[in-house]
N, C-alpha and C positions, 0 to 999 in steps of 0.2 A: 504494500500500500504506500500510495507515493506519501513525502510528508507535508506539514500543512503546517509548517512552520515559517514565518517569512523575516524579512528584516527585522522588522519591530519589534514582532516575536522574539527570537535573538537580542533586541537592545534593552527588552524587558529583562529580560533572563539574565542574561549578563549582569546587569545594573543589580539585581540581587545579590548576586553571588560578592560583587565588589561591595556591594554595603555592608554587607555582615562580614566580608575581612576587612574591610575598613572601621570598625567600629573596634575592631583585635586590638588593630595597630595603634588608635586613639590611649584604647586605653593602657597598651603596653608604655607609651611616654607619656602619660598622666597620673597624677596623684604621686603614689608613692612605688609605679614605679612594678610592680608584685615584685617586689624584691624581697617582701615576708611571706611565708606561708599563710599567715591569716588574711593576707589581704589577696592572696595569689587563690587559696581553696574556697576561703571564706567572704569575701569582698570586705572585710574589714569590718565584718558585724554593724553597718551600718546605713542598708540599701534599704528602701521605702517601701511600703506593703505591694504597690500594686508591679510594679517588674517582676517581683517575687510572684506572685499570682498568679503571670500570666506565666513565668517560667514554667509553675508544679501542675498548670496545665502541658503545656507544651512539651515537657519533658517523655511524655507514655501518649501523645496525643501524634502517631508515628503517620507518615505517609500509607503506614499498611491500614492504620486507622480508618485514614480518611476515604482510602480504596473499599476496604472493606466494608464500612457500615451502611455505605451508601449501596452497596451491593447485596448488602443484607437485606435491608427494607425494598430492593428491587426484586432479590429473590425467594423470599422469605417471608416478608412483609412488617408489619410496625409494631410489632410486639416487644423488639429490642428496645425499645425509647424506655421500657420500664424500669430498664437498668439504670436511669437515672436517680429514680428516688434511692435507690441502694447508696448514691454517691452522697445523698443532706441526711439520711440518715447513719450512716460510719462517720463523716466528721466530726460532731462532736465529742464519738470515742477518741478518734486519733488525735483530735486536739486539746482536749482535757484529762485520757487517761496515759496516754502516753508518751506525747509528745513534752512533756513536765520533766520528764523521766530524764531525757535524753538533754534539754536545756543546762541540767547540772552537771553536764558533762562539758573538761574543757578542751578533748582533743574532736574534730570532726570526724572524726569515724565513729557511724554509729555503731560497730563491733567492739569497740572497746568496753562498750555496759558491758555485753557479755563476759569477755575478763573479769570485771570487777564482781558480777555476781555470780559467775561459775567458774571462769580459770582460763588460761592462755589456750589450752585445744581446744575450746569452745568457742573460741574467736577466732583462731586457726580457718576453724571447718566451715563456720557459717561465711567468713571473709570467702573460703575458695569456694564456696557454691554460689556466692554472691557473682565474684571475679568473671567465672566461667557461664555465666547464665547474661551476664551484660555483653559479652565478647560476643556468642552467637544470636544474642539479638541485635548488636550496632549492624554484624556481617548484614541479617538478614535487611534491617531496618535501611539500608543501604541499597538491596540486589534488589527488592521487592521493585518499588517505584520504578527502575532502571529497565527492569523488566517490562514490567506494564507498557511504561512512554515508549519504548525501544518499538515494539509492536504496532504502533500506532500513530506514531510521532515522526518514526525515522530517526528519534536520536539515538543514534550509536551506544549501544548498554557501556563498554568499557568507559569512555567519555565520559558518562552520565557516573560510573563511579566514583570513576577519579575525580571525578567534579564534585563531587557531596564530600568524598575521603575527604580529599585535597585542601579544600575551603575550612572544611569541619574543624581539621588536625591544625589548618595555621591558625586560626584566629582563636583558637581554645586553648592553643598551648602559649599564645604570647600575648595574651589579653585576659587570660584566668579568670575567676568566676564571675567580675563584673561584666565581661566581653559578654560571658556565655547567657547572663541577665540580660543583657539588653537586645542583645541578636533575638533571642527568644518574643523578645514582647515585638521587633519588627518583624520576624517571622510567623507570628499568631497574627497579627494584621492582615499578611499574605494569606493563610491559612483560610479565614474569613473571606477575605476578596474573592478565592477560589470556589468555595463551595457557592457564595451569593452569586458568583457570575455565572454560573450553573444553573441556581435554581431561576434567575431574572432571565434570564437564555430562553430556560425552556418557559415561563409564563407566558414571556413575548407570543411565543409560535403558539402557546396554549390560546391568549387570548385571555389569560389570568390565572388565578390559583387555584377557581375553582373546576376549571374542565381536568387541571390535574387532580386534586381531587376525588372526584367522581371516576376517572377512567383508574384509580385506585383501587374504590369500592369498586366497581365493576370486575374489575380482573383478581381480587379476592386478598388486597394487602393489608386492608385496615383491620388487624384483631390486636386487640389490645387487651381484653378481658379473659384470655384463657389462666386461670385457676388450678387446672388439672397438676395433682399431688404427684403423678407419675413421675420418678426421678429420672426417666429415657427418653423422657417427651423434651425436645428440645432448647425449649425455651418458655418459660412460664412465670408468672410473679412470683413463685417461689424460688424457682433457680435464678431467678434474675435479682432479687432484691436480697433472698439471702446467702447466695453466693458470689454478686457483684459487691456487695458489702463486704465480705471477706477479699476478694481479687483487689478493692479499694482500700482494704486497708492495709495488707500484706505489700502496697504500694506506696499510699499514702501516711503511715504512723512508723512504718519501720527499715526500708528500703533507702540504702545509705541514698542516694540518686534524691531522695524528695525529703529525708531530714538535713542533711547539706545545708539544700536552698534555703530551707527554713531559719537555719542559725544564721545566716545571711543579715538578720534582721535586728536588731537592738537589744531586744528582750523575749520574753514569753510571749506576752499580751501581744505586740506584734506578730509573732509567727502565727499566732494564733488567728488573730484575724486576717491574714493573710490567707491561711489555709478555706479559712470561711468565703472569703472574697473568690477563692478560685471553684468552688463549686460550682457558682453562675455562671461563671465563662467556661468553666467544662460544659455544664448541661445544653448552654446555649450552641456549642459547635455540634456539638452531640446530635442536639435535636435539628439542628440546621444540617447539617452531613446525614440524617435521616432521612427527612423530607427530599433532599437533591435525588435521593435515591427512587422517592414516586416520582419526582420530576424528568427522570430517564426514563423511568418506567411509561409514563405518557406516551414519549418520546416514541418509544421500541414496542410501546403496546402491541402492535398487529405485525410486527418484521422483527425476532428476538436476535440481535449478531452471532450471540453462540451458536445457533440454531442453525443460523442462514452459513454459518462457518467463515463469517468474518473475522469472529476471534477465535482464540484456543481456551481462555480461561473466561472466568467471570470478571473477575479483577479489571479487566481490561474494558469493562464497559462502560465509565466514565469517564476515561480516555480516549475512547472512541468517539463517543456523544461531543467531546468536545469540537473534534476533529470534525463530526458531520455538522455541529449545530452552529458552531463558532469559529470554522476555519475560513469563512471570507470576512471575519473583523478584526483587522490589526491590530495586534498585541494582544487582544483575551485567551488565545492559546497560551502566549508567554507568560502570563501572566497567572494560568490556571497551575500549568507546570511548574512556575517560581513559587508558589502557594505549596503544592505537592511535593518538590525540592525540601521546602523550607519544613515542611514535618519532618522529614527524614535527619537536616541540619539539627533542630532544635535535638530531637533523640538524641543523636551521638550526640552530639557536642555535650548534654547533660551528664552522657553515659563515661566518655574520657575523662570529666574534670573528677566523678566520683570513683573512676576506678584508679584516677591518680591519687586520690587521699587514702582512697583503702590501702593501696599499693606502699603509699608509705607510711601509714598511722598504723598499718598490721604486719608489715612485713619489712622495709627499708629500717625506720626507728628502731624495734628492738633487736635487729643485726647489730648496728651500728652502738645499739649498748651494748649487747655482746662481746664485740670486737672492741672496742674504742674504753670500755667499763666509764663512759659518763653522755647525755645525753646528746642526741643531735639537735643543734643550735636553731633556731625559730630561723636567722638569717641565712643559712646555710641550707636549709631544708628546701627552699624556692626552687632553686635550680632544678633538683631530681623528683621534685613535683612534675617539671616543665619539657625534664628527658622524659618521664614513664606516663605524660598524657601525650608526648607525641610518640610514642613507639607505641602507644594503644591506637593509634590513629593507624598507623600501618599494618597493624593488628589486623584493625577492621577493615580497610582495605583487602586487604587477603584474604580474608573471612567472606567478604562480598563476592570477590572472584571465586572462592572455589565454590561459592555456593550454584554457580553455573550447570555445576558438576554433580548437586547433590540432589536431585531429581524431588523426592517426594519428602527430602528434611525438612526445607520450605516449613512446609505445616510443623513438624516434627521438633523443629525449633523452637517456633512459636508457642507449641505447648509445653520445652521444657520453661520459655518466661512465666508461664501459669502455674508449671506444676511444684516448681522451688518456690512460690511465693509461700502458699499456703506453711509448708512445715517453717520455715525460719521466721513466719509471723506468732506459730505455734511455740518456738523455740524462745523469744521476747517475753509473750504470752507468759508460758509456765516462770520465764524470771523475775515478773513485777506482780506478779497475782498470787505467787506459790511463796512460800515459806521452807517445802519439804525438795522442792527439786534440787537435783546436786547436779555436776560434771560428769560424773559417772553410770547417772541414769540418763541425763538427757542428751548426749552422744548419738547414745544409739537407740534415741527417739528419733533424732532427725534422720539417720542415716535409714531406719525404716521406713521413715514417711515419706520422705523422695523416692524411694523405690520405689514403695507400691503406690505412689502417683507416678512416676515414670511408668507403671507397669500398665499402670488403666488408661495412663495417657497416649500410648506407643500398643498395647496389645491389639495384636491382627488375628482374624479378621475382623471388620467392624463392618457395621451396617449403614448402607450407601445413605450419602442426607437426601430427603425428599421434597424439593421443591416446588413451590407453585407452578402452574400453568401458565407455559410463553405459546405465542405464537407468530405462526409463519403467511399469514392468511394472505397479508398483502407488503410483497417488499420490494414491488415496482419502483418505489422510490430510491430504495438503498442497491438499485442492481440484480434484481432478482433473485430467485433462490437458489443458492449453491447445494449441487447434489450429496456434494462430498460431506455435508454435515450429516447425512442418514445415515450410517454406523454409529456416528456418535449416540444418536437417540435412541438406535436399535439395542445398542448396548448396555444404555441408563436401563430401559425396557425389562430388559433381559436379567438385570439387575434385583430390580423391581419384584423380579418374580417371588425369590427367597423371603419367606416371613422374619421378620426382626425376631420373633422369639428364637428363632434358630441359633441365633447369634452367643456366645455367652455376655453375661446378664453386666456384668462390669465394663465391658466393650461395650454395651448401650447405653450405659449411663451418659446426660450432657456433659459437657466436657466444665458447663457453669460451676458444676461441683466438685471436681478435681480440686479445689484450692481445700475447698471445706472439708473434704474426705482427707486430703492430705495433711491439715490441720489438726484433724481429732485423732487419725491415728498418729502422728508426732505427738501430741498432746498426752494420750492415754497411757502410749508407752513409755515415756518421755517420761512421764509422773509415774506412774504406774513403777516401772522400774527403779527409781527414787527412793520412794516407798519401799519398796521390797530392799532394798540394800539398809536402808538405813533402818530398819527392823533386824537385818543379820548385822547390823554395825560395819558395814563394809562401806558406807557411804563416804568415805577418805576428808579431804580438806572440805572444810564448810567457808564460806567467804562473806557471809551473810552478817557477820555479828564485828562487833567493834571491840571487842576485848576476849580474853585468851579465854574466859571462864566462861564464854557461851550465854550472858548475861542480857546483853545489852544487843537490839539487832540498829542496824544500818540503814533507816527510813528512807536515806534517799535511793536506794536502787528499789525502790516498790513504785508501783502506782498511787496517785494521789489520796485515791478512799482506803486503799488498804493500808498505805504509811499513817492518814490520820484514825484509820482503826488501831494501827498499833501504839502511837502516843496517847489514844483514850485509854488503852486499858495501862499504859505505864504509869498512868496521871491518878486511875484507881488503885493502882499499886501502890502508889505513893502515900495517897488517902487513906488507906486500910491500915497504915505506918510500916510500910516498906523502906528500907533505909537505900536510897542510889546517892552518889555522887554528884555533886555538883557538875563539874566533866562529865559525868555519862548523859547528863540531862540534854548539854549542850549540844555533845557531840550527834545526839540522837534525833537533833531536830530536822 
């Protein structure tokens, strides 16, 4: 397919790519410079509620995102939108039970709590699951979009990588977290432009919002009210609200990538409202990237591309829709794909700057006391912050290109981002809630629980997804019907045949609950094994208490209600005329 890219197109695109390395460079000879670690990880603890906002959107809000959701409610229909309320309902956990947690803390990595409340392997483990789980989603978050435009655009996939890598890795590693704020909130702008110029596209040719609309209802997209308890049925208010609430928080309260941004910000009360403030502008691209998706659907109502075998995947249908609806007006292509670009930028670039703080908040620093026996210097730490977020860039690079090569990981990938959230939010979880969990049990909580979510998430065979109804009735407009797409359908068909119960029962489950399944069994075992050790006394070093006698516990690694449960009853202790220390009072607060 020829491409349908022109000049303007090009001086759109372009002009992106230079503004988000130009804002790198601004801020690389500004201020102070990131010649501190705090100002280079952390932008100096002192950036304004709303950049940050639009950052902890922006950060998981990927170009697969924006492909994807719209192609959801095109093929599937609008049931997804309900995964919104899951998002104003977890905020107030992650911002008042957790996120307290983590403010007391004065290194940025959020793995270090775990140190402090169970031990150095404990921070070990969940750092490299963290490490390893960001690496093949920047690869993918990169190949995806590259892919799609490639098919449809004529931009060249290599180009298109190197162009996201390239951009991504300079302006992140020499502009550090304030670049990567502020490129964000001009890339969520784009993000926005993108999907509106879509959905105003198609109204135009609709004649307004509501023949799309209607040719919604019609063709069978509008459910919103399925209820059904069934955990295989794919999407329902209950997988959506109570397993989007877990995906959201597994992302939003404990994932180094979105506590980072948050210390960003002066204090508490600002991160906090920060966190608040970005709910709206998630839900609103959400629901806006929703709807573009009936807006295609209009579009394609009676002539479906996959169908007619203009494309190979789905993915690829609102890049296509651009190319037919918007490719004789200058620059809205460039513009659509600098929006589409710019998801994929904001990702990485989130994704580099927090796998440089893990990289050396868990792994460079305590070498370096090891080796050296005294710490490594605030000013000195800058630089191999600035080597190990650009050799992550090259990382991801490489990651992108071999994903070329990895045929059906693509998804495979994507599910292990869902399927590690759930135990390491489980792993936090049992630290600020529990009392009884130790290093010893909850090790091999987590390493259970990613398993068997890797095993439910990855186990074959699974039963084919079942789409709504496209058709081919009349595609006199788009060129007529290509024959070669009939296998394709004869296939689905033939597919079709096999009953779902055939299937085993955990390979049907939605994949919305991987997080939450993966959660309770880390959780269970995770405590559960705790428990049992420390009933045989086997449960080793306790790191919970402030003095050798086991006396006095350490309120600040708890959650806020359980830390003020534990000073009410040390307050009645006192009362009852329990003799504590002056010091113990203090230190306990």
């Amino acid at each position: 397919m020829a491409s349908s890219f022109g000049v303007w197109d090009y001086v759109v695109f372009i002009a992106m790519l230079l503004v988000s390395a130009g804002i790198g460079v601004y801020y690389r000879f500004s201020g102070g410079k990131q010649k501190t670690n705090t100002e280079y990880l952390l932008a100096d603890r002192n950036m304004s509620i709303w950049p940050v906002s639009f950052s902890l959107m922006a950060s998981f809000m990927s170009a697969i995102t924006l492909l994807g959701v719209s192609n959801e409610n095109y093929q599937f229909g609008t049931q997804f939108v309900a995964i919104n309320l899951s998002y104003g309902l977890a905020t107030p956990i992650a911002a008042y039970l957790f996120l307290p947690v983590f403010f007391r803390l004065s290194a940025c990595s959020a793995y270090e709590y775990l140190e402090k409340r169970f031990g150095k392997k404990t921070r070990l483990a969940a750092s490299m699951a963290y490490t390893l789980q960001m690496i093949l989603y920047m690869g993918i978050a990169v190949y995806a979009p590259a892919l799609a435009l490639q098919a449809v655009t004529g931009l060249d996939q290599a180009y298109s990588i190197l162009a996201i890598g390239g951009i991504c890795t300079f302006y992140s590693t020499i502009g550090g977290m304030k670049a990567v704020l502020f490129t964000d909130v001009f890339q969520s702008v784009l993000m926005f432009a993108a999907i509106y110029a879509v959905i105003i596209c198609a109204a135009i040719k609709a004649g307004g919002l509501g023949p799309i609309w209607d040719a919604a209802s019609e063709g069978g997209r509008l459910e919103i009210w399925n209820f059904d308890p069934n955990p295989t049925t794919r999407h329902t208010w209950w997988s959506l609200t109570i397993g989007g609430m877990f995906t959201y928080l597994s992302l939003y309260a404990v994932n180094q990538t979105q506590v980072q941004r948050l210390k960003t910000v002066k204090d508490l009360r600002s991160a906090q409202k920060a966190l608040w403030l970005n709910w709206p502008i998630l839900s609103l691209l959400s629901l806006s990237t929703s709807f573009s998706g009936l807006a295609i659907y209009y579009y394609y109502r009676s002539c479906d591309p996959l169908r007619q075998g203009r494309i190979t995947v789905r993915d690829q249908t609102m890049p296509l829709f651009v190319v037919d609806a918007m490719g004789d007006m200058p620059g809205l292509p460039g513009l659509f794909v600098s929006g589409i670009f710019s998801a994929s930028l904001s990702t990485v670039s989130a994704a580099l700057n927090s796998l440089a703080a893990v990289t050396l908040e868990d792994y460079l620093k305590p070498l370096y006391l090891l080796v050296k026996r005294k710490p490594l210097p605030d000013l000195q730490s800058s630089f191999p912050s600035k080597v190990m977020a650009f050799l992550y860039g090259v990382i991801c690079i490489a990651v992108a290109f071999l994903a070329q090569n990895m045929g059906g990981v693509l998804q495979a990938s994507l599910t292990i981002f869902g399927v590690v959230g759930g135990p390491l939010f489980a792993l936090f979880s049992m630290g600020m809630f529990t009392t009884r969990a130790n290093q010893r049990g909850v090790i091999p909580g987590l390493l259970v629980g990613i398993s068997f979510s890797l095993w439910i998430g990855f186990g074959q065979p699974r039963p084919p997804l079942k789409t709504l109804n496209f058709s081919v009735d009349d595609c006199s407009e788009f060129g007529g019907f290509n024959q070669t797409s009939q296998p394709i359908a004869m296939a689905q068909r033939a597919a079709d045949v096999r009953d779902n119960s055939d299937y085993f029962y955990l390979y049907r489950i939605s994949y919305m609950w991987f997080s939450v399944l993966g959660y309770l069994v880390t959780f269970i075992v995770g405590y559960g094994t705790s428990v049992l050790l420390r009933w045989r006394g086997a449960h080793g070093t306790e790191r919970i208490y402030l003095d050798e006698h086991k006396a006095y516990l350490n309120t600040d690694l708890f959650s806020p209600p359980v830390a003020r449960g534990m000073k009410q009853r040390l307050a009645r202790f006192i009362e009852n005329g329990g003799d504590v220390r002056l010091t113990s009072l203090q230190c306990s607060k």
